[in-house]
C-alpha positions in Angstrom: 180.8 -39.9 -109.3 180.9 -43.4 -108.0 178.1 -45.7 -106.4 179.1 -47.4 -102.9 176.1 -49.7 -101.1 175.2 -49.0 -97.9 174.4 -52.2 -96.1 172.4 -52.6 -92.5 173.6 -55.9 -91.4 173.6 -58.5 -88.2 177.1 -58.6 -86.8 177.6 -61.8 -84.8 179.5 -62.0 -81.6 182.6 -63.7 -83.7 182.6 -60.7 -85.9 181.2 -62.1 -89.0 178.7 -60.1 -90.7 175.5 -61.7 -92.1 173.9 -61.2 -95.1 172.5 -57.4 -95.6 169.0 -56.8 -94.3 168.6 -53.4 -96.2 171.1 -51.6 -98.5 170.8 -48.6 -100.7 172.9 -47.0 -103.1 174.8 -43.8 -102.4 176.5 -41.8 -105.4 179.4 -39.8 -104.0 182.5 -38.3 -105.6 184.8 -39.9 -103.4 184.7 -42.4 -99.9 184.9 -39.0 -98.0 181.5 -37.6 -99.0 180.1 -41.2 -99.5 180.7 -41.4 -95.8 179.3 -38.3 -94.8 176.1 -39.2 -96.8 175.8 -42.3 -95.1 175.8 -41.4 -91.6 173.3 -39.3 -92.1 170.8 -42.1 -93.5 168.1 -42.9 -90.8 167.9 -46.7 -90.3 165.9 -48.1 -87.5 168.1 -50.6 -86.4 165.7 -52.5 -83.6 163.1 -52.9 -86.4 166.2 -54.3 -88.6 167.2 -56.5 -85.9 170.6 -55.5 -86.9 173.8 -53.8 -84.9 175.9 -52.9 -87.7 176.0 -50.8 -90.7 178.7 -50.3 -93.5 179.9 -48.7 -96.9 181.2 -51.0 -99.2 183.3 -48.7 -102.2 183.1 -49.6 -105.9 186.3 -52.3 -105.6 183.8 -54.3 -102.7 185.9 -53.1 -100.3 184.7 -52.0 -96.8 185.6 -48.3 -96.4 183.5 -47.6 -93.2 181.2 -49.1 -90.9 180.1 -48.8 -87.3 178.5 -51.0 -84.7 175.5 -50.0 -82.7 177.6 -51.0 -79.8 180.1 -47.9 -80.4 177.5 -45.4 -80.7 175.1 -45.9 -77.1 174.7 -48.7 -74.5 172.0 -51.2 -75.9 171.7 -53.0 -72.3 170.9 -49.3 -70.6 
C-alpha cells in the first residue's frame, strides 16, 4: 500500500497552483485505485474557494487532477 495526498487547491488563470487549502491522505495499492478513491471524496469547492483538485503519488509527482472548469459551467 502506498499513501498519495489529495490536495484542494486555487488554480490561477496562468496555471499555477497555490498552496493546498485542504488535503487528506489516501492509502491505495497503486495510482489506479488511488484515483478511484479520490474522485469519490466530497469537497465543497465554493466553500474552499478553490477550482482544482489533485493526487500527488509517493515520488511528489502529480498523477491526476481536474479543474472545476472541466466538470460543469461555473458562469451558468
Amino acid at each position: 500500500m502506498r499513501d498519495f495526498r489529495f490536495c484542494v487547491a486555487l488554480r490561477r488563470a496562468d496555471g499555477t497552483l497555490d498552496k493546498p487549502l485542504h488535503e487528506e491522505v489516501i492509502t491505495a495499492e497503486d495510482g489506479t485505485s488511488a484515483i478511484a478513491l479520490a474522485k469519490a471524496i466530497d469537497v465543497d469547492m465554493l466553500r474552499l474557494r478553490a477550482n482544482a483538485i489533485y493526487l500527488v503519488d509517493p515520488h511528489g509527482y502529480v498523477a491526476w487532477s481536474l479543474r472545476l472548469a472541466d466538470v460543469s459551467d461555473v458562469s451558468a
